[in-house]
C-alpha positions in Angstrom: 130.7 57.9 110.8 131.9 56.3 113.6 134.1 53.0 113.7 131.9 51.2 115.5 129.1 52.0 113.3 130.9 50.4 110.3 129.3 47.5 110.7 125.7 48.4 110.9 123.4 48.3 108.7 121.1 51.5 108.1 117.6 51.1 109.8 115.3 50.4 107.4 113.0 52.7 108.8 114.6 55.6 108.9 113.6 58.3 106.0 115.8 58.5 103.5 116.2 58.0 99.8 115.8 54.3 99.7 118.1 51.4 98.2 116.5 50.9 95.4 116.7 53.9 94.3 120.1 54.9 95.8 121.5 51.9 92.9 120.1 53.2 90.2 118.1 52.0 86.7 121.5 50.8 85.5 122.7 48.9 88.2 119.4 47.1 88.5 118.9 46.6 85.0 122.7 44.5 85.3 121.2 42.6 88.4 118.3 41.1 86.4 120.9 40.5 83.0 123.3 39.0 85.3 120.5 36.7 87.3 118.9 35.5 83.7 122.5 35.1 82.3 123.1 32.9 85.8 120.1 30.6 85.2 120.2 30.0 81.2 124.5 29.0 81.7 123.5 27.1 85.0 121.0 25.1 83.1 123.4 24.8 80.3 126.3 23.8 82.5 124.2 21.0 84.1 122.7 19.7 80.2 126.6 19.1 79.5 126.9 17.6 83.1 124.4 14.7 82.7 125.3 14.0 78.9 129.2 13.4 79.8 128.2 11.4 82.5 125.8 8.9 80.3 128.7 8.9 77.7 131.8 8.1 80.1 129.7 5.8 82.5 127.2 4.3 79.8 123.5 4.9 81.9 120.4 6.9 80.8 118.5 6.6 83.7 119.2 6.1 87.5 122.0 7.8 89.6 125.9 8.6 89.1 126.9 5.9 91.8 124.6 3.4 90.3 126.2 3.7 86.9 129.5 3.4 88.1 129.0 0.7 90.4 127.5 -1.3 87.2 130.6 -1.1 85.2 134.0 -3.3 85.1 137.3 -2.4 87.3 138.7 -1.5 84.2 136.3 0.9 82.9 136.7 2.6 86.0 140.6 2.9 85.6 140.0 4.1 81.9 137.8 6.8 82.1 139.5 8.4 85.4 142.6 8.5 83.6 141.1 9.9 80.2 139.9 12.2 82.7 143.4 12.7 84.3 144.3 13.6 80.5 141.6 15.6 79.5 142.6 17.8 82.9 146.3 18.5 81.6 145.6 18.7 78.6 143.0 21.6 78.9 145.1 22.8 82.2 147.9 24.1 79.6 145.2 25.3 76.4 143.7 27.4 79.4 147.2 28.6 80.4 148.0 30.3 76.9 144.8 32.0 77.3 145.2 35.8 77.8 143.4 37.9 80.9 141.9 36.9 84.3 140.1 34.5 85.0 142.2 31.2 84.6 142.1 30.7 88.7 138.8 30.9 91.3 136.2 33.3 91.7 137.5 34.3 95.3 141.0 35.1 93.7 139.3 37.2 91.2 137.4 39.3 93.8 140.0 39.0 96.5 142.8 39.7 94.3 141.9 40.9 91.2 139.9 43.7 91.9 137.3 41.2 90.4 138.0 41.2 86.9 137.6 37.9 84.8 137.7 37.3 81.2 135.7 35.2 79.6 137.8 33.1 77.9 140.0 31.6 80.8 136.6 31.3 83.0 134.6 29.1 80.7 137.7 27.0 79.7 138.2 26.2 83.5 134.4 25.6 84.0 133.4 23.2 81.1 136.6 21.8 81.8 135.6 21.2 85.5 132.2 20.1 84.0 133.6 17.6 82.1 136.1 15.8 84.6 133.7 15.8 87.3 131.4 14.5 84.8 134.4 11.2 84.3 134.3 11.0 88.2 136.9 13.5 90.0 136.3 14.4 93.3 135.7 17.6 93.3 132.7 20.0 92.8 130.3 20.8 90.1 129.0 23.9 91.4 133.0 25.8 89.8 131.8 25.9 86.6 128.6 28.2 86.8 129.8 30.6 89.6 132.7 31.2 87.0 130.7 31.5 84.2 127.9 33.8 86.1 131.1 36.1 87.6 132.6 36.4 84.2 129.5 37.2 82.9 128.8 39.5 85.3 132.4 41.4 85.5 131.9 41.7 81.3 128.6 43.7 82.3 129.7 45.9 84.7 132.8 46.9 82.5 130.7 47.9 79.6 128.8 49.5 81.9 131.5 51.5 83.2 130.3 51.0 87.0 132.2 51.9 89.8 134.4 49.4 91.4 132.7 48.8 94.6 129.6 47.9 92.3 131.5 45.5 90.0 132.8 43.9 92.9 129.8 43.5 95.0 128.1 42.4 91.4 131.0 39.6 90.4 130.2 38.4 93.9 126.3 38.3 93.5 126.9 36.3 89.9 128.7 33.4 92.0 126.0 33.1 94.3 123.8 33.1 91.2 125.4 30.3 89.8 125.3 28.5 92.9 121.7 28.9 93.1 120.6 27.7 89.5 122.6 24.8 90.0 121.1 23.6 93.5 118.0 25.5 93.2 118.5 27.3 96.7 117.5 31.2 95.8 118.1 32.3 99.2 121.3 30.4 99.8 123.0 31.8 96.6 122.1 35.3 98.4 124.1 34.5 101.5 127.1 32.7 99.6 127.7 35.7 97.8 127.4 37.9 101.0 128.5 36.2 103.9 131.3 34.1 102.3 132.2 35.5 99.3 132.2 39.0 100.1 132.5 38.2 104.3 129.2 40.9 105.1 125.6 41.0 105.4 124.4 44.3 105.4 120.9 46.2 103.9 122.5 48.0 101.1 123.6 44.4 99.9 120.8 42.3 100.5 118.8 43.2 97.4 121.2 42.7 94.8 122.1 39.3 96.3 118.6 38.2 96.6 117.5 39.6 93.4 120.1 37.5 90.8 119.8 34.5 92.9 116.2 34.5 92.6 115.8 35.2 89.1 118.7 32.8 88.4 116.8 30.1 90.3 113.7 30.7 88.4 115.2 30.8 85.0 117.2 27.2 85.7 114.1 26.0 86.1 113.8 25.6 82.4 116.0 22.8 82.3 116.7 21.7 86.2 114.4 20.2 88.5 112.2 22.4 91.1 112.6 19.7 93.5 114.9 20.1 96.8 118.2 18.2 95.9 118.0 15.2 98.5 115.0 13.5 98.9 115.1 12.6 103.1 112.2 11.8 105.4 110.5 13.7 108.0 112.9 13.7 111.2 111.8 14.6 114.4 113.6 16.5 117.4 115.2 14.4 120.4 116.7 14.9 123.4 119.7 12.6 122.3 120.0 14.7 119.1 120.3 18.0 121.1 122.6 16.9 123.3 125.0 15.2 120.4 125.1 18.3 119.2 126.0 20.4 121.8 129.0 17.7 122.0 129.9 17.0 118.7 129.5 20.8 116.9 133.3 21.8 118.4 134.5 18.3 117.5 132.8 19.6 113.7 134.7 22.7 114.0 138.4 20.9 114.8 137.2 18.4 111.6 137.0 21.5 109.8 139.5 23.1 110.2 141.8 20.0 109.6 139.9 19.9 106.0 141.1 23.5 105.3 144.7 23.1 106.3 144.7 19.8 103.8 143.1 21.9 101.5 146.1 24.9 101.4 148.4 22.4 101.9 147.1 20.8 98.5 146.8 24.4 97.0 150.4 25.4 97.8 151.8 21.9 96.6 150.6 22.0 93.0 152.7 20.9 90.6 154.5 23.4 88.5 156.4 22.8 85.4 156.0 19.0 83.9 154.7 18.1 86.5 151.3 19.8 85.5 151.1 17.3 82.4 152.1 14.0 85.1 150.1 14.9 88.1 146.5 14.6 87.3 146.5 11.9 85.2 148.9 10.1 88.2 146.3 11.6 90.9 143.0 10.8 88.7 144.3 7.2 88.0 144.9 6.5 91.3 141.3 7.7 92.3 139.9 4.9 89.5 142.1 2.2 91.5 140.4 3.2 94.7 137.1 3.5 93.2 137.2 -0.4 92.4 136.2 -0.9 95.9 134.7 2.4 96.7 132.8 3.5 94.3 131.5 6.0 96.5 134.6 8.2 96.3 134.1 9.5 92.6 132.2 12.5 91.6 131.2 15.2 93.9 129.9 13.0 96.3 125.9 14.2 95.9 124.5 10.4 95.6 126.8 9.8 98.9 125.1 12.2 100.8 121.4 11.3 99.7 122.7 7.6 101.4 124.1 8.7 104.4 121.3 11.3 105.5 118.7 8.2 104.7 121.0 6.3 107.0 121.9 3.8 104.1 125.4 3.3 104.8 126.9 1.4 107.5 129.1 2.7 110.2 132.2 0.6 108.3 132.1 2.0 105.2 131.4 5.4 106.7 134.9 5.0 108.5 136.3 4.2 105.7 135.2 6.8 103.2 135.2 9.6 106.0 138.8 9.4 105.8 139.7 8.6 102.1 136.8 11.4 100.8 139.2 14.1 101.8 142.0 12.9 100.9 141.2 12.1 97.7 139.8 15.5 97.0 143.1 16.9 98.2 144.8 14.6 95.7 142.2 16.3 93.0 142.7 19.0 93.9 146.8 19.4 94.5 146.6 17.5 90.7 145.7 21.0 89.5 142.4 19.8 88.0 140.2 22.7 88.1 136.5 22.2 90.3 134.7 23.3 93.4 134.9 22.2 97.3 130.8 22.4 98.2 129.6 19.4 97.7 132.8 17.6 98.8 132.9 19.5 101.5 129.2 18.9 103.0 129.9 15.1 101.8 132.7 14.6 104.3 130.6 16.4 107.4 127.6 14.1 106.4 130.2 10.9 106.4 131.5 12.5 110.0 128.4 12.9 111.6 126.9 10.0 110.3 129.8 7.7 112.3 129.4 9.7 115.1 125.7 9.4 114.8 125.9 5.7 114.9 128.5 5.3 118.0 125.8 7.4 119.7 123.3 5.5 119.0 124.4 2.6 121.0 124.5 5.1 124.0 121.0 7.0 123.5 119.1 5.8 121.4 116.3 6.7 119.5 116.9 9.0 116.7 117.4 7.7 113.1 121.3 8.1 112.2 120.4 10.2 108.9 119.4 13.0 111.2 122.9 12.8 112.6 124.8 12.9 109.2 122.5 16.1 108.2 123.3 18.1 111.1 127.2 17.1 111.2 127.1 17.9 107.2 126.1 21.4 108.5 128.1 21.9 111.1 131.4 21.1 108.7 130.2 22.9 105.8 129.6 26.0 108.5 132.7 26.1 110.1 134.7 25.4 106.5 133.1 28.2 104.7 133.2 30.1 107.7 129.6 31.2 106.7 127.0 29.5 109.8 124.0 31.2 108.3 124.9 30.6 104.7 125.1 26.9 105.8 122.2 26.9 107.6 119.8 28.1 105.0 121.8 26.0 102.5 121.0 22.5 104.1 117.8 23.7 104.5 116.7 24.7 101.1 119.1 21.4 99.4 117.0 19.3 101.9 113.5 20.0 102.9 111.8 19.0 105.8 114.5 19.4 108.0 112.6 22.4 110.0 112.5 20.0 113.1 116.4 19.8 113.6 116.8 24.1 113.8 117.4 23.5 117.5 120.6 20.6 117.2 121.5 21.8 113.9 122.1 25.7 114.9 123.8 24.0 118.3 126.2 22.3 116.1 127.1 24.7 113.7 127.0 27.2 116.3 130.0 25.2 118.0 131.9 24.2 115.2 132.1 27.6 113.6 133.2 29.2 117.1 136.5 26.7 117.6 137.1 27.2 113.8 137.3 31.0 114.2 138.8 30.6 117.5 141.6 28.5 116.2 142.2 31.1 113.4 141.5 28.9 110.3 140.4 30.7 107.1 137.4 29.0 104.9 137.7 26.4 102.3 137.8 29.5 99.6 140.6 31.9 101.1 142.6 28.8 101.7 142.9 28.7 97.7 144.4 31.9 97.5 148.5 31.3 96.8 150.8 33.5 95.2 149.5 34.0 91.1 151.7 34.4 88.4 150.7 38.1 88.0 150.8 41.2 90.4 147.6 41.3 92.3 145.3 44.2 90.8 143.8 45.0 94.5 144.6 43.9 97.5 141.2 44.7 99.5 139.2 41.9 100.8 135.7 42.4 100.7 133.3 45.2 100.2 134.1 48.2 102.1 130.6 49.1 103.7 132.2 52.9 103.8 132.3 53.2 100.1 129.0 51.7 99.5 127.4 54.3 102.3 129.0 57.3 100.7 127.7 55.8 97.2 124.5 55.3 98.4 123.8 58.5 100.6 123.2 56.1 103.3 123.4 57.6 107.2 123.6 54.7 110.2 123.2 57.6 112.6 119.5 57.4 113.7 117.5 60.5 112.9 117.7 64.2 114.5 114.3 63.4 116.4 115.3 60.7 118.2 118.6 61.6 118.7 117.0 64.4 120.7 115.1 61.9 122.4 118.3 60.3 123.9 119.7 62.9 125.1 
């Protein structure tokens, strides 16, 4: 095959075996175990989420920012620095543990010829759970894309699969998890291709597709069918469009400034004692800050649901547009284990949504929520490096958004072009630092060769039109 058909998918219509049953029984019999595994720990995960939150912040009913905004200063204080404990406390319990697994799922696959033991995986994840649960700034969506990976890389080596399968498997699980969680089937699909794995190609499709889905379904049990925010009907405008066209590259430098803070608070963890001192300094200092802005703690989901409504003024927005990432980094530097989404989508929704109101003054017209959604989009594009995974994502966590496709693709369109021409990595490849072992593999994605030879696939189009063109 030629190099520059590496990167092209086979025809669909072209004669041929088929992908389905190019995989195998076995293999597909592991996407539907890993998929139903995905949704049952998903639901799980998020049963333990909602009960440590009603413990630490006292509520049964209402939302996380609600609760915590009802409670004293001091509560606050307390409970972010139990949390800053519980984090270096389980931090070193996790550390003893033997085998891989202890770090992210993109060092795992990137790194670690995507192997993960159990163990170290769901001993970072409910540990995630639980001090995201107490209010740390990071995301909730760690704990079952390790869990489902783990999982997942258990399978496939009891199975004795191949290595390009256990890879491209491992990666499907974390876009599993991601889709119980959020209940976004086809967005799981395209995190576990386009950003975890960096392709989107036929033979992959499937697979992702297929454990996302099932996951999906299966979470169902417990979580909510519902989209994750509830926004109203917007409508398309000419100021809107031409925002968009301004402010996606201006999305794309924001990015990439959010990645760079985000290695530089990856290489700077603490090592030594000052694992033990550093999140329960970091975590108490984000229950300080929280006395006046509340906003700041958890992942940042009931944020978003106000600023897409347009329920936060353009003060406060300045305000928590800059100390958001910041105190994430802080988080996140700490060594406290947790995931970037939702922090990451909370600080484009806070950027567009200021921008969205200075424009106002100069057009206006359109309602200032519709401005935080499609900045939120735009960041979260250019910071995963993954425009269509964002895309689908901010469609499927908020319905109804259909009328924006023309200003929302314009913005992430820009921002992800001055992110890529600027050179910056994503949000998860910015995590990867030197680990404390020799790296297993050094490959970084699937290599669409192996898979082709695997698969008896051909990209060349058949003899009778190739007779055709000649």
């Amino acid at each position: 095959m030629s190099p520059g058909n590496r990167f092209f998918s086979p025809q669909p219509n072209v004669p041929g075996k088929g992908i389905v049953a190019s995989y195998g029984l076995a293999f597909w019999a592991l996407v539907v175990g890993i998929g139903v595994a995905s949704g049952l720990g998903g639901a799980l995960l998020m049963l333990l989420l909602h009960a440590l939150e009603h413990l630490a912040w006292g509520f049964h009913a209402g939302t996380f920012l609600d609760a915590v905004k009802r409670v004293s200063a001091l509560h606050r204080i307390l409970v972010l620095t139990g949390a800053g404990v519980l984090a270096a406390a389980g931090g070193l319990a996790i550390k003893r543990l033997r085998g891989f697994g202890g770090g992210e799922v993109s060092e795992a696959l990137w790194l670690e010829d995507a192997h993960l033991s159990m163990g170290p995986s769901l001993g970072r994840g409910t540990l995630s759970i639980a001090i995201v649960a107490m209010g740390a700034s990071l995301g909730r969506e760690a704990a079952p894309q390790l869990f489902s990976a783990a999982f997942a890389s258990k399978l496939c080596e009891r199975a004795g699969v191949p290595r390009w399968q256990r890879r491209l498997l491992v990666a499907c699980g974390a876009g599993a998890g991601m889709a119980a969680v959020y209940n976004v089937p086809l967005g799981g699909a395209l995190f576990a291709l386009e950003v975890m794995l960096g392709t989107l190609t036929l033979p992959l499709v499937l697979p992702a597709l297929g454990t996302s889905l099932i996951a999906t379904a299966v979470a169902w049990i417990y979580l909510p069918t519902k989209p994750i925010y509830a926004i109203p009907t917007y409508s398309v405008t000419g100021g809107q469009v031409a925002w968009a066209a301004l402010v996606g590259p201006l999305a794309g430098l924001a990015a990439v400034g959010w990645v760079r803070l985000v290695a530089l608070a990856h290489r700077n963890r603490p090592r030594g004692r000052g694992r033990i001192v550093a999140p329960i300094v970091a975590l108490s200092a984000l229950g300080a800050i929280a006395i006046a802005y509340p906003q700041l703690l958890g992942n940042g989901q009931d944020t978003v649901q106000l600023a897409v409504t347009g329920a936060i003024g353009a003060g406060v927005l300045a305000v928590l547009v800059v100390l958001k990432p910041l105190v994430t980094a802080a988080c996140l530097g700490s060594g406290a284990p947790g995931g970037l989404f939702t922090p990451t989508l909370t600080f484009g929704v806070l950027f567009g949504g200021l921008l969205g109101d200075a424009w106002s003054v100069l057009w206006p017209g359109a309602p200032g929520g519709s401005y935080a959604l499609i900045g939120g989009a735009a960041v979260l594009a250019a910071s995963m490096q993954g425009p269509l995974a964002a895309t689908v994502l901010t469609l499927e966590l908020a319905h109804h958004t259909d009328a924006l496709m023309v200003p929302l693709l314009l913005a992430v369109t820009g921002a992800t072009a001055v992110a890529r021409l600027l050179g910056a990595p994503s949000i998860y490849s910015a995590r990867l630092g030197e680990l404390s072992h020799a790296p297993r593999a050094t490959a970084s994605a699937v290599d669409l060769r192996d898979i082709e030879e695997h698969l008896e696939l051909d990209t060349r189009p058949p003899e009778s039109e190739r007779a055709q063109r000649r």
